[in-house]
Biopython code that builds the backbone (N, CA, C, O; Angstrom):
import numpy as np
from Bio.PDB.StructureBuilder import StructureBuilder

atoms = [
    (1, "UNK", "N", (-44.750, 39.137, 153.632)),
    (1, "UNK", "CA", (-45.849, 38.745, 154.486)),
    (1, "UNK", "C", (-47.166, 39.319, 153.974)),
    (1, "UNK", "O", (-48.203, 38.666, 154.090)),
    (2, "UNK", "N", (-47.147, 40.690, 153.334)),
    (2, "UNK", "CA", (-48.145, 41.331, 152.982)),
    (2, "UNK", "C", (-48.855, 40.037, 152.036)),
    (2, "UNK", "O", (-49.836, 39.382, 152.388)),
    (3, "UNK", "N", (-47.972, 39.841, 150.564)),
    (3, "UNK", "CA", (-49.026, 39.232, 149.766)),
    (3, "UNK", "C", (-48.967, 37.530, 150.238)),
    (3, "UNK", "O", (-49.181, 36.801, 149.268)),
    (4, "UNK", "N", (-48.814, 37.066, 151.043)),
    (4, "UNK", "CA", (-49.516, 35.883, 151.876)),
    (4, "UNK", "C", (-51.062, 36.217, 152.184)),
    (4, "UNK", "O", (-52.077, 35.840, 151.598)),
    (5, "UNK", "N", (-50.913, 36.945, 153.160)),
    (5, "UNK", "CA", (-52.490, 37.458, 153.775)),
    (5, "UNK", "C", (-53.353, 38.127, 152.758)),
    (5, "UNK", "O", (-54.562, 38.296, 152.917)),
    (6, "UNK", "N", (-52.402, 38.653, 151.274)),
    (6, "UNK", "CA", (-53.229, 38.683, 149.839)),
    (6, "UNK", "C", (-53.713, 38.204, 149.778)),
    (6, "UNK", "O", (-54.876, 38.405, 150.128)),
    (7, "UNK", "N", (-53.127, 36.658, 149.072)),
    (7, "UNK", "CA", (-53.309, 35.509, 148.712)),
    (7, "UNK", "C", (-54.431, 35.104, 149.085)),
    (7, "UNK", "O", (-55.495, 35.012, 148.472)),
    (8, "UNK", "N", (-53.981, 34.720, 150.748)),
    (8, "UNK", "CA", (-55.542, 33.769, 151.585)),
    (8, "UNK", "C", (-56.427, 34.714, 151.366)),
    (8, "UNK", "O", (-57.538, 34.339, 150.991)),
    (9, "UNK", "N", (-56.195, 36.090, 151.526)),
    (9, "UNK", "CA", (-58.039, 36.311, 151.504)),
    (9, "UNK", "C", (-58.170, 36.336, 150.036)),
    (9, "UNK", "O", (-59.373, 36.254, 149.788)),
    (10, "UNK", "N", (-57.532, 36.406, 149.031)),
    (10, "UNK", "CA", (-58.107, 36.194, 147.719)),
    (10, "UNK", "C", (-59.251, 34.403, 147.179)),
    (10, "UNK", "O", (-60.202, 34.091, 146.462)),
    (11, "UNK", "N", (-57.992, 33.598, 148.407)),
    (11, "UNK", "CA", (-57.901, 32.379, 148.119)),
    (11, "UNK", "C", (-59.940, 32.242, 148.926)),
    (11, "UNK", "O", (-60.956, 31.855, 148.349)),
    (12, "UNK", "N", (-59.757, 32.760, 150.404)),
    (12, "UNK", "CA", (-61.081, 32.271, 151.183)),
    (12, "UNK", "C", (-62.575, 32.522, 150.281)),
    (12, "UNK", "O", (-63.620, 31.875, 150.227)),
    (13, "UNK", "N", (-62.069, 33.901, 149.558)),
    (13, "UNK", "CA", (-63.422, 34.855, 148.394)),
    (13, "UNK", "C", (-63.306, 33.571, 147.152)),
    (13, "UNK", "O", (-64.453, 33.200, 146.901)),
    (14, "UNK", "N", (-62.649, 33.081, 146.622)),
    (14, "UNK", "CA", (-62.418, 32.788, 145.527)),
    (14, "UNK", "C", (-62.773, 30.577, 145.644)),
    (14, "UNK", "O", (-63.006, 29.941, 144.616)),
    (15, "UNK", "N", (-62.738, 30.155, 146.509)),
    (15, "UNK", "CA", (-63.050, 29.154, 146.745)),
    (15, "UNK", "C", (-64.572, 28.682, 146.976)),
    (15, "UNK", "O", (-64.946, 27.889, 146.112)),
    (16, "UNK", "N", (-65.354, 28.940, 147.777)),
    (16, "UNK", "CA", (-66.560, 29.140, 147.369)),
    (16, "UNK", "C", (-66.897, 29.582, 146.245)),
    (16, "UNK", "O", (-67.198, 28.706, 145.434)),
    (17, "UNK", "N", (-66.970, 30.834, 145.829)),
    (17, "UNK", "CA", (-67.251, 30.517, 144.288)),
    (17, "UNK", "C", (-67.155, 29.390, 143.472)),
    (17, "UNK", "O", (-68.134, 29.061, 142.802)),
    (18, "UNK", "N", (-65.956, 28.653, 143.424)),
    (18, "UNK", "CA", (-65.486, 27.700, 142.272)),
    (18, "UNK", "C", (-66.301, 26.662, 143.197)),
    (18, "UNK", "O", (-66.771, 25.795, 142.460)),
    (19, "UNK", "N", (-66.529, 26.511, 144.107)),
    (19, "UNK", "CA", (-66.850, 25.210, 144.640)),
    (19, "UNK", "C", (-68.372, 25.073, 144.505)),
    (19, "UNK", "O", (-68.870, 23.964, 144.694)),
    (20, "UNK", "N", (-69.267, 26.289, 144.140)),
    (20, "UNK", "CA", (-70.485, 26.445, 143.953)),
    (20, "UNK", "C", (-70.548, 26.281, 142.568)),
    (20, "UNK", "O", (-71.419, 25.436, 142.363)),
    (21, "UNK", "N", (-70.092, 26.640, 141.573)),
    (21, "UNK", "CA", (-69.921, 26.883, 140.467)),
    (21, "UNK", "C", (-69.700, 25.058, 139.861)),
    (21, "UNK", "O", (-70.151, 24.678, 138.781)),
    (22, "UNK", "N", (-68.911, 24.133, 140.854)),
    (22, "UNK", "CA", (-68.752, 22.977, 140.092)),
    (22, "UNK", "C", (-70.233, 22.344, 140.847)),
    (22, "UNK", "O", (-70.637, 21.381, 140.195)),
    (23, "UNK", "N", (-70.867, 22.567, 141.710)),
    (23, "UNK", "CA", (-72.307, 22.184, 141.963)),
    (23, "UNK", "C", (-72.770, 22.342, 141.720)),
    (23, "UNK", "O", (-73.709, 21.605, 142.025)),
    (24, "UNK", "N", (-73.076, 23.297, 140.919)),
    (24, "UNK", "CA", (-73.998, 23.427, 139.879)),
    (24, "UNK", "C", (-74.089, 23.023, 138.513)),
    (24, "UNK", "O", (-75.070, 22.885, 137.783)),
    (25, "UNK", "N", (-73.103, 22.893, 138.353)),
    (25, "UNK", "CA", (-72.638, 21.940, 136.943)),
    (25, "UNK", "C", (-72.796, 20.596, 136.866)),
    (25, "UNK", "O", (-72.972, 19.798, 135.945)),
    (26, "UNK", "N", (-72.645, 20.496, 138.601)),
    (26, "UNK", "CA", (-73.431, 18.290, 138.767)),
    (26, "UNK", "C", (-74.471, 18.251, 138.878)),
    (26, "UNK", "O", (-75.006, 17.143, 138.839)),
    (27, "UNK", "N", (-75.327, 19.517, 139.083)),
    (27, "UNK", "CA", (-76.860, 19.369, 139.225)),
    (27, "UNK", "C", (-77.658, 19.461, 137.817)),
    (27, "UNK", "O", (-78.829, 19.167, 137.574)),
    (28, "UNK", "N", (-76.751, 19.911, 137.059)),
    (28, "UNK", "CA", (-77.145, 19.566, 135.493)),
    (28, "UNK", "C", (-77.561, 18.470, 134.965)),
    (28, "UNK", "O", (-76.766, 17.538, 135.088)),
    (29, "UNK", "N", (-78.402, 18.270, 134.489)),
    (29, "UNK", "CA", (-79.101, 16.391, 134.018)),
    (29, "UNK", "C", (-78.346, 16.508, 132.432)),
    (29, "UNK", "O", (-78.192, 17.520, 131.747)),
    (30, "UNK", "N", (-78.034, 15.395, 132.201)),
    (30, "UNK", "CA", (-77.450, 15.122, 130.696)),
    (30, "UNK", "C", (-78.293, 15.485, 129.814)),
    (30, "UNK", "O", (-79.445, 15.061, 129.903)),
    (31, "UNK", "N", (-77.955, 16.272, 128.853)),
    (31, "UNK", "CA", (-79.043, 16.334, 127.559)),
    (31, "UNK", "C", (-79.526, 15.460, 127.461)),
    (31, "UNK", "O", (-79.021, 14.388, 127.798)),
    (32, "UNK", "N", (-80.866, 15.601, 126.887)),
    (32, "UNK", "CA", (-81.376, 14.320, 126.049)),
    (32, "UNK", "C", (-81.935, 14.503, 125.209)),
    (32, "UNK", "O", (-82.624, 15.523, 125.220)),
    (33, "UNK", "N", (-81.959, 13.467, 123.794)),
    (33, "UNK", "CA", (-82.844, 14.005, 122.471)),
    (33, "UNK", "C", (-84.113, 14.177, 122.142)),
    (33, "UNK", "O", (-85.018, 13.345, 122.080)),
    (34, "UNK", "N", (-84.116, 15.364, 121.927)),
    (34, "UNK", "CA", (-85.406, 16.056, 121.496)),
    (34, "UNK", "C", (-86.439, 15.760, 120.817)),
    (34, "UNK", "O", (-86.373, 16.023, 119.617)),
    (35, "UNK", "N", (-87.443, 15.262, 121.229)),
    (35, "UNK", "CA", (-88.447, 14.400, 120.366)),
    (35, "UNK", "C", (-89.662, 15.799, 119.734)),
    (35, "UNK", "O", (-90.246, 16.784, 120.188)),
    (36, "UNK", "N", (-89.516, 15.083, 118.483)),
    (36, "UNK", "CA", (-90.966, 15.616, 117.876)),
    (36, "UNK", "C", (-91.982, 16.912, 118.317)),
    (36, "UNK", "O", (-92.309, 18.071, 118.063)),
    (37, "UNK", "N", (-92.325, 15.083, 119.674)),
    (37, "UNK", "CA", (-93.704, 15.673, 119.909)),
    (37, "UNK", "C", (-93.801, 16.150, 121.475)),
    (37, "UNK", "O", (-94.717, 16.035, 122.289)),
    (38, "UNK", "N", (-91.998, 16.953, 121.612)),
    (38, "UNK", "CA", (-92.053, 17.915, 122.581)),
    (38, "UNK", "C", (-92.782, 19.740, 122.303)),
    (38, "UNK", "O", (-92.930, 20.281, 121.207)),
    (39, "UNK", "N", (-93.044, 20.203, 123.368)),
    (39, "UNK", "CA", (-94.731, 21.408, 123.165)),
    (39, "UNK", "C", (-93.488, 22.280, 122.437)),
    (39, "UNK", "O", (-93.790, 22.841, 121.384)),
    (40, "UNK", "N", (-92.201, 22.420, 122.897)),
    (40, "UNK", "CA", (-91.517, 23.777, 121.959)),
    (40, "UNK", "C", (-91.036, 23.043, 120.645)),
    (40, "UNK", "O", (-90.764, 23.771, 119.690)),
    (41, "UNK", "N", (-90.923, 21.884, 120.521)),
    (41, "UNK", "CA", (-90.513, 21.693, 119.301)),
    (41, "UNK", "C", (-91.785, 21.929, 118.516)),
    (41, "UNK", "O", (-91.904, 22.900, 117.769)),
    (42, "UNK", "N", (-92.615, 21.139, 118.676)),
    (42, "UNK", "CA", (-93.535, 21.296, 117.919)),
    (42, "UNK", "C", (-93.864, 22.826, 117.821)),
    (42, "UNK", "O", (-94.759, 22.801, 116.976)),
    (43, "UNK", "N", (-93.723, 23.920, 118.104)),
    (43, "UNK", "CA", (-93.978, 25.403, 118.547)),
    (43, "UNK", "C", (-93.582, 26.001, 117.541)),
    (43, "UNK", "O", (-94.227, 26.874, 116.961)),
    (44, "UNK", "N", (-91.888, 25.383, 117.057)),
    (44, "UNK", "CA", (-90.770, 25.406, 116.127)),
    (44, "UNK", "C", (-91.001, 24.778, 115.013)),
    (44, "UNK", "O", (-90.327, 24.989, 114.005)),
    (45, "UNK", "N", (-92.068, 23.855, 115.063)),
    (45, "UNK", "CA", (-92.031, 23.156, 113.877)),
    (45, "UNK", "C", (-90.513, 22.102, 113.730)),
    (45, "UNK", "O", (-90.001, 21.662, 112.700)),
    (46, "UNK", "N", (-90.247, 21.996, 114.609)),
    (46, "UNK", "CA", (-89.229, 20.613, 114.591)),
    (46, "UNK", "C", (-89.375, 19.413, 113.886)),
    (46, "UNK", "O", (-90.239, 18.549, 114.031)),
    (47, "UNK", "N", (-88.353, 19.462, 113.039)),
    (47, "UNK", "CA", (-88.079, 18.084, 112.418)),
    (47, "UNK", "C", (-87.126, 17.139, 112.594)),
    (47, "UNK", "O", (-86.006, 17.630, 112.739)),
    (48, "UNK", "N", (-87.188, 15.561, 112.645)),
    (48, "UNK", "CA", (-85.648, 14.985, 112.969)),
    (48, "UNK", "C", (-85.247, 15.480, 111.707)),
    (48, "UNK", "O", (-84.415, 16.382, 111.803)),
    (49, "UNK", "N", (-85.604, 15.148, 110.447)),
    (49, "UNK", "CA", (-85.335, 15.047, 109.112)),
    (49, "UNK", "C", (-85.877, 16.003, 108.676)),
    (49, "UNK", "O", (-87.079, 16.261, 108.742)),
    (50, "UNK", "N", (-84.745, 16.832, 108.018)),
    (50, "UNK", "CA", (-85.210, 18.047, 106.660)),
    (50, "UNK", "C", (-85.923, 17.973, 105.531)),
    (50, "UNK", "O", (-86.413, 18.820, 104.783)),
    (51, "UNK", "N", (-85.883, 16.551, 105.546)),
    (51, "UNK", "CA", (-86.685, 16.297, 104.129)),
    (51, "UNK", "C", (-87.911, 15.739, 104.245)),
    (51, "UNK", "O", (-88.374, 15.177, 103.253)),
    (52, "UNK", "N", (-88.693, 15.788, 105.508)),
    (52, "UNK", "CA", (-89.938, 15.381, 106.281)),
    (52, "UNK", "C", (-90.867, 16.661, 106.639)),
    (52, "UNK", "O", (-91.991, 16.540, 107.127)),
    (53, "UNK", "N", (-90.266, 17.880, 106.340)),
    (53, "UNK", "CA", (-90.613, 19.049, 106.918)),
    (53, "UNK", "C", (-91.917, 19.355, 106.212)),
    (53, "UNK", "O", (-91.331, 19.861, 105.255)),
    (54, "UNK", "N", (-93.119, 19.468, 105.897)),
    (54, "UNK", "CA", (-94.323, 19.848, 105.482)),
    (54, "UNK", "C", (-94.219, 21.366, 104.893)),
    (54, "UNK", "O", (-94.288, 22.374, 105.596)),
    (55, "UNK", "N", (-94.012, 21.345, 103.244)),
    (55, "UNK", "CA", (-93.546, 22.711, 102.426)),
    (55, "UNK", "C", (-94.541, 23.611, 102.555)),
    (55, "UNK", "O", (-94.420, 24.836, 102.511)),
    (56, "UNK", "N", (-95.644, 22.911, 102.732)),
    (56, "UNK", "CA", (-97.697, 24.009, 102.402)),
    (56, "UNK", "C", (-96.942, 24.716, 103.803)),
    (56, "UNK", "O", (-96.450, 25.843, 103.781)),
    (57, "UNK", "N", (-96.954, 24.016, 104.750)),
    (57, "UNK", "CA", (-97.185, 24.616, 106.702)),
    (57, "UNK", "C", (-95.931, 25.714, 106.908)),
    (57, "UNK", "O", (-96.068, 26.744, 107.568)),
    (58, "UNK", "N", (-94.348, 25.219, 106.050)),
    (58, "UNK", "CA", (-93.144, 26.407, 106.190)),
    (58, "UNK", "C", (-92.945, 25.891, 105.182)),
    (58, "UNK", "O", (-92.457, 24.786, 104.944)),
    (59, "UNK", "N", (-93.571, 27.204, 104.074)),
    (59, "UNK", "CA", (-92.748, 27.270, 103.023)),
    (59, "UNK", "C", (-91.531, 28.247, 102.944)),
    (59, "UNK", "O", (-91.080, 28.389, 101.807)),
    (60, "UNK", "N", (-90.845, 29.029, 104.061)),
    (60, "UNK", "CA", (-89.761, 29.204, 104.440)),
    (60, "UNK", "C", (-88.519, 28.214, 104.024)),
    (60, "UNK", "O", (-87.427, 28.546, 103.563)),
    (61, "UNK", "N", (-89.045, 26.806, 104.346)),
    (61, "UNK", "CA", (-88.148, 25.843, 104.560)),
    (61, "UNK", "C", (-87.326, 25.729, 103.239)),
    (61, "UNK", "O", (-87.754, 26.044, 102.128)),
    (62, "UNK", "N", (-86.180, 25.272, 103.495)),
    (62, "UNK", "CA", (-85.185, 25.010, 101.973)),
    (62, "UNK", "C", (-84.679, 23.154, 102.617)),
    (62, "UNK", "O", (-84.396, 22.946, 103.797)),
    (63, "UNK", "N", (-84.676, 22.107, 101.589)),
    (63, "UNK", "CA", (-83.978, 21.163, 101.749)),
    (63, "UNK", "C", (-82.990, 21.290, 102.782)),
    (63, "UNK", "O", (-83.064, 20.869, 103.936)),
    (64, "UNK", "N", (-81.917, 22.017, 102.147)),
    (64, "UNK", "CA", (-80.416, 22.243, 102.208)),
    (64, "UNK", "C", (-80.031, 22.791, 103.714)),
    (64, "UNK", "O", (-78.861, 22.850, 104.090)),
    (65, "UNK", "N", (-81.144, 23.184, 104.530)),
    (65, "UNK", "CA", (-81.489, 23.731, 105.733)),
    (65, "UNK", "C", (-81.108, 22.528, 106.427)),
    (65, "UNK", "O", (-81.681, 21.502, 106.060)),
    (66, "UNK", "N", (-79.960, 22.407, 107.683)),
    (66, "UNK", "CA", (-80.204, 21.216, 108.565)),
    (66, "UNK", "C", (-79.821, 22.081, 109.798)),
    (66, "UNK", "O", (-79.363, 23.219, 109.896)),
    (67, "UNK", "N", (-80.114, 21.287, 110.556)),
    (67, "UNK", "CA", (-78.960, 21.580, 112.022)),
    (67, "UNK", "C", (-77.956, 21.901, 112.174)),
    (67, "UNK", "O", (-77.519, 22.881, 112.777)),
    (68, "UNK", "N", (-77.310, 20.866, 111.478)),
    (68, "UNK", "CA", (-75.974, 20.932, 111.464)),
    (68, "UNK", "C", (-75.470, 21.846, 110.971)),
    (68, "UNK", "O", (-74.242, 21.808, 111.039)),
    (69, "UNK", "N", (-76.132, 23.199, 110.188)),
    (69, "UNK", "CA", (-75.812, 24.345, 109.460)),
    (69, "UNK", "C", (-76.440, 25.336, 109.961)),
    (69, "UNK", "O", (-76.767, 26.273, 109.233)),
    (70, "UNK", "N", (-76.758, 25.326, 111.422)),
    (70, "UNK", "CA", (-77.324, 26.348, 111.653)),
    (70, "UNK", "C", (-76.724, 27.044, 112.987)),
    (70, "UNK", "O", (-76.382, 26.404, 113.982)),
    (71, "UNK", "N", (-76.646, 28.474, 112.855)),
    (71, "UNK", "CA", (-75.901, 29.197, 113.871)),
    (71, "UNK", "C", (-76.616, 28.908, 115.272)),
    (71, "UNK", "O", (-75.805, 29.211, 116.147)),
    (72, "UNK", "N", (-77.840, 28.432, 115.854)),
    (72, "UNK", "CA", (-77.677, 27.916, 116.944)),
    (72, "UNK", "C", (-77.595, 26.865, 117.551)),
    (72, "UNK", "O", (-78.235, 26.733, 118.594)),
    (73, "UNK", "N", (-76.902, 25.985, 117.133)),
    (73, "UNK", "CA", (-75.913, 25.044, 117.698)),
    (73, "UNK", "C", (-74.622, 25.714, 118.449)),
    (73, "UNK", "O", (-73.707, 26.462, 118.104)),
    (74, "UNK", "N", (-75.001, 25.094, 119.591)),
    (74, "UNK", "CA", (-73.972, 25.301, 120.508)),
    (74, "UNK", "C", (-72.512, 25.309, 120.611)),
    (74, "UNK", "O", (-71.946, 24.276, 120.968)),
    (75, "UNK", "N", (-71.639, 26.680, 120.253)),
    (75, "UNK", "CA", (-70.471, 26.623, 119.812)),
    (75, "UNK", "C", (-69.557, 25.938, 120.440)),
    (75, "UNK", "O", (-69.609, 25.832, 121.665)),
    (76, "UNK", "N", (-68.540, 25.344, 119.683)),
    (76, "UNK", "CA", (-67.352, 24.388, 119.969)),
    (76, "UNK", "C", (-68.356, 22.674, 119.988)),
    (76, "UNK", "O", (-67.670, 21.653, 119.926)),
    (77, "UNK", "N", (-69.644, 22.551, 120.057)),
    (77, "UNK", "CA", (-70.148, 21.200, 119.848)),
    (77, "UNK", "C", (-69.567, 20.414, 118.770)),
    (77, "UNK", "O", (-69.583, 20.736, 117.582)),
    (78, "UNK", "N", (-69.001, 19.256, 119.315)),
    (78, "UNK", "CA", (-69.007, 18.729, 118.643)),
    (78, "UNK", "C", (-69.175, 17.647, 117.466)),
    (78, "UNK", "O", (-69.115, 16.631, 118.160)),
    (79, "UNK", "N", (-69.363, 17.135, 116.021)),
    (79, "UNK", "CA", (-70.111, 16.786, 114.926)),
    (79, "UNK", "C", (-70.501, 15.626, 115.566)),
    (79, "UNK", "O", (-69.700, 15.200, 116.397)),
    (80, "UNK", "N", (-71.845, 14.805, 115.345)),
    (80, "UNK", "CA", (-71.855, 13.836, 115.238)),
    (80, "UNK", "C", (-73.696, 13.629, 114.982)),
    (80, "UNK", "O", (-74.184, 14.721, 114.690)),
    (81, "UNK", "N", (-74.633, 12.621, 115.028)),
    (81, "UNK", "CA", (-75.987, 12.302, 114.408)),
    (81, "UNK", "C", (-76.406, 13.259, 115.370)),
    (81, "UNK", "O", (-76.417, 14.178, 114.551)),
    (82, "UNK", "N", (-76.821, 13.911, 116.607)),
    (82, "UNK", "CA", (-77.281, 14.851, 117.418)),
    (82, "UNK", "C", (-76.500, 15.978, 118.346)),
    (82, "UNK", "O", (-75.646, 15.659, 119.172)),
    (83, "UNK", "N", (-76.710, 16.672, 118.218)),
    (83, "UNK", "CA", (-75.726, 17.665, 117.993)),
    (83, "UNK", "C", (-77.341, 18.723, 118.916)),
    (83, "UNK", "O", (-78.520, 18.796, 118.572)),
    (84, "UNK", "N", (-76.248, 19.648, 120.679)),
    (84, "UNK", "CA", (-76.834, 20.614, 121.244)),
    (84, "UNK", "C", (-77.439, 21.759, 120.537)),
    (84, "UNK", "O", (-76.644, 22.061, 119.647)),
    (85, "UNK", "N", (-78.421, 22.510, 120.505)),
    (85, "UNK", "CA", (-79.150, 23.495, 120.230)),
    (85, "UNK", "C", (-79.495, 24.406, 120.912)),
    (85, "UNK", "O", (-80.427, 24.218, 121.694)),
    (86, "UNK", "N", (-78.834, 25.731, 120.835)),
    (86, "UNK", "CA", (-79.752, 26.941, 122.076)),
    (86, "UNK", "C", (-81.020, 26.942, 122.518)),
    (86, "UNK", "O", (-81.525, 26.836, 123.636)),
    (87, "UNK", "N", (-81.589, 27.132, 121.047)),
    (87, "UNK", "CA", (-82.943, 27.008, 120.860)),
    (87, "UNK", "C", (-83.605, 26.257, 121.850)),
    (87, "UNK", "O", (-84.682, 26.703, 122.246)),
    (88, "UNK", "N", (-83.153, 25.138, 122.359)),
    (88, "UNK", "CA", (-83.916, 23.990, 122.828)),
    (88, "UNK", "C", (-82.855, 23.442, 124.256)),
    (88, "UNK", "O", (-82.107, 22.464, 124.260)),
    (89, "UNK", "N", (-83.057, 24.254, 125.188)),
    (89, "UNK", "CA", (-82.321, 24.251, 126.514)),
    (89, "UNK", "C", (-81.973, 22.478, 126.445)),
    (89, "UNK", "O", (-82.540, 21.654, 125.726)),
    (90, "UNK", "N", (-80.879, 22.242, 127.422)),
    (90, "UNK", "CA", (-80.373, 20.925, 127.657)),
    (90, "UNK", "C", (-80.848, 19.537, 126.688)),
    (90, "UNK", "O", (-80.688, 18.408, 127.151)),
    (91, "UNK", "N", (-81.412, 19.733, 125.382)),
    (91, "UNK", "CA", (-81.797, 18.926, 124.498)),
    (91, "UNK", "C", (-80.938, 18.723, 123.344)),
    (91, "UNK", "O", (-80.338, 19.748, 123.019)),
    (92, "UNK", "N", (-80.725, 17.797, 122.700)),
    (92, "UNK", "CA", (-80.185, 17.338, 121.306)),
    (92, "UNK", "C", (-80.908, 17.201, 120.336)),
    (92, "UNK", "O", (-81.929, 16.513, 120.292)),
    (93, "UNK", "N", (-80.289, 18.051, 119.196)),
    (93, "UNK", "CA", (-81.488, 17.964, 117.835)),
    (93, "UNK", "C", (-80.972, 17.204, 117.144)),
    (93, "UNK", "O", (-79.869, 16.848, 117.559)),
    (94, "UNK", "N", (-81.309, 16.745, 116.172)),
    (94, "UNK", "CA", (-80.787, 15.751, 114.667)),
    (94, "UNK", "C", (-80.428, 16.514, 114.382)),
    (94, "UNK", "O", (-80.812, 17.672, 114.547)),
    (95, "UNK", "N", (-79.186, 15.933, 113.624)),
    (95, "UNK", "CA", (-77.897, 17.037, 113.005)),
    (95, "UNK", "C", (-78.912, 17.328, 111.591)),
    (95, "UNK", "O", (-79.117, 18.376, 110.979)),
    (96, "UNK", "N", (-79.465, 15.862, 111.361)),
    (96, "UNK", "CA", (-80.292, 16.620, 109.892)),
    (96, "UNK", "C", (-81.686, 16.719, 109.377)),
    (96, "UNK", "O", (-82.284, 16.439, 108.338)),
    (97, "UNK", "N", (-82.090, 17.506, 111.148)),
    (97, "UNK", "CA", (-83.079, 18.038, 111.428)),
    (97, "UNK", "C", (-83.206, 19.561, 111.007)),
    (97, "UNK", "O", (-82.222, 20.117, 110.520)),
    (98, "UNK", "N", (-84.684, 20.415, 111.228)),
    (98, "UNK", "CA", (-85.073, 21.707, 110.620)),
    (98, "UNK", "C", (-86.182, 22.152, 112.140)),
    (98, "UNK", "O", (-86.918, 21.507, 112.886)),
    (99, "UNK", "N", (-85.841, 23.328, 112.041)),
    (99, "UNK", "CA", (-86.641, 24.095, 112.640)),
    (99, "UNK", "C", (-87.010, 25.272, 112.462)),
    (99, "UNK", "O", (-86.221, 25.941, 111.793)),
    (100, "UNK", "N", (-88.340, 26.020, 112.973)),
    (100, "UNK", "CA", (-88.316, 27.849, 111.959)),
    (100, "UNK", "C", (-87.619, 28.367, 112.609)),
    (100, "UNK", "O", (-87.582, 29.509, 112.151)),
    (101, "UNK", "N", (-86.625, 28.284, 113.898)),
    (101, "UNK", "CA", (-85.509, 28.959, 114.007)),
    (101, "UNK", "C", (-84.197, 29.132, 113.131)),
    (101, "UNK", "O", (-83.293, 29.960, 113.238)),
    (102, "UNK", "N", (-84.373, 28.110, 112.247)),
    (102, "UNK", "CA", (-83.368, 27.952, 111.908)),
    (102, "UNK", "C", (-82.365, 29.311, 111.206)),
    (102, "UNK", "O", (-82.834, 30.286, 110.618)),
    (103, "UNK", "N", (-81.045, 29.067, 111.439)),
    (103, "UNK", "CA", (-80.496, 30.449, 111.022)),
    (103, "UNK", "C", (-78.987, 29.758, 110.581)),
    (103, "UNK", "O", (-78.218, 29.074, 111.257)),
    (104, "UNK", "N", (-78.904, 30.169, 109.337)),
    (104, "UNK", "CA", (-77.382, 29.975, 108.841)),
    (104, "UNK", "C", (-76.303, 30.272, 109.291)),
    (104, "UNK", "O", (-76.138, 31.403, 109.748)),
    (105, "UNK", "N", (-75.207, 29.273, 109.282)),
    (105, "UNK", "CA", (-73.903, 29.699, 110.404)),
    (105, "UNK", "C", (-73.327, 30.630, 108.968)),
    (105, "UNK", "O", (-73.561, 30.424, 107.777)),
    (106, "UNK", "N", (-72.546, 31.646, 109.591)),
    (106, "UNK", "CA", (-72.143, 32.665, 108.697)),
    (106, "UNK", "C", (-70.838, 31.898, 108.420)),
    (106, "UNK", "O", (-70.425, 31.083, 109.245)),
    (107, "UNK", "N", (-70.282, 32.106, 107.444)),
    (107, "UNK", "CA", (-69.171, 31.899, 106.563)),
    (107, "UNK", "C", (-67.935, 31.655, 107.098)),
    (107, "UNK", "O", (-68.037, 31.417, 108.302)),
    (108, "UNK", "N", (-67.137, 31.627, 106.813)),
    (108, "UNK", "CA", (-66.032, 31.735, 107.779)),
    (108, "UNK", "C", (-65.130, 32.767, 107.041)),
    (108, "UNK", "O", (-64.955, 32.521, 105.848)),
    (109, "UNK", "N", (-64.613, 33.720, 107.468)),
    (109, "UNK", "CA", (-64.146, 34.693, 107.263)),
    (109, "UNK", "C", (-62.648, 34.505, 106.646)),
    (109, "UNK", "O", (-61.895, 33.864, 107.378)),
    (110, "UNK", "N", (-61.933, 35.104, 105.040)),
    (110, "UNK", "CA", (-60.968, 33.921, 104.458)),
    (110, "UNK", "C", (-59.778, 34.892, 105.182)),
    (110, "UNK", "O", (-59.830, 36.120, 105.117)),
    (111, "UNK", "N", (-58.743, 34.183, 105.854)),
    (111, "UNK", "CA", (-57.440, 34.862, 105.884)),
    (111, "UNK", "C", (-56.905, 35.894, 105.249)),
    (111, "UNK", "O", (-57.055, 35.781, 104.033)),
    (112, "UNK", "N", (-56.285, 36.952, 105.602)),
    (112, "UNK", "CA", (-55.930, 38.315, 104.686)),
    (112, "UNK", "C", (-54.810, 37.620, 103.781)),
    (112, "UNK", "O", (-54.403, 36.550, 104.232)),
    (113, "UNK", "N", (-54.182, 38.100, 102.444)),
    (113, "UNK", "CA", (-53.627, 37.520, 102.052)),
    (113, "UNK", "C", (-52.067, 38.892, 102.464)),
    (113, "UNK", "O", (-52.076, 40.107, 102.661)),
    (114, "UNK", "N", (-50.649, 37.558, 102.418)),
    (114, "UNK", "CA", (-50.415, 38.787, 102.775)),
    (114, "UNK", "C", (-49.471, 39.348, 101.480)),
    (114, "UNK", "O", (-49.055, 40.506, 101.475)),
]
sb = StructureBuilder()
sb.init_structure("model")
sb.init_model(0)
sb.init_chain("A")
sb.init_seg("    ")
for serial, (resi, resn, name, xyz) in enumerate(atoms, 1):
    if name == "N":
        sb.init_residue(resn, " ", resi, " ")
    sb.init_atom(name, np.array(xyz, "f"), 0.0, 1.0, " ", f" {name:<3s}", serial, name[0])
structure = sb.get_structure()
């Protein structure tokens, strides 16, 4: 009898939560793609295309630099022409887009051998 009356009061604490938690997740608006001549992209120097990026303004920039290679993209996202970005709350960047955030996804670390 004890862990019944556990249970429910675990269950009464623990239901609200989850039930707030999925309302807030419907009050979320769908990403949408990130244009240009939005004030933080442009802030960032956002590009759709890496190879459009202006070398005089970031000469930082490397070709080989895209989105799609960069550690803030939103982990587990998955591949395709626009692809989520931290950087850029509820927005989609071009996968082979550039920004001066940009930051290289680190390596992947090789299996020990055994």
């Amino acid at each position: 009898m004890n862990s019944r009356r556990h249970f429910l009061s675990k269950l009464a604490f623990a239901a609200p939560i989850a039930l707030g938690t999925r309302l807030a997740a419907q009050d979320t608006p769908p990403p949408v793609k990130l244009e240009e001549t939005d004030p933080v992209a442009m802030a960032l120097g956002y590009k759709m295309d890496t190879n459009k990026v202006d070398q005089t303004k970031y000469p930082q920039h490397k070709p080989e630099q895209r989105c799609d290679g960069c550690a803030l993209v939103a982990p587990g996202s998955p591949a395709g022409e626009f692809i989520p970005c931290t950087a850029f709350q509820n927005k989609l960047v071009a996968a082979g887009g550039w920004c001066m955030a940009f930051a290289k996804k680190p390596e992947p670390a090789e299996a020990p051998k055994p």
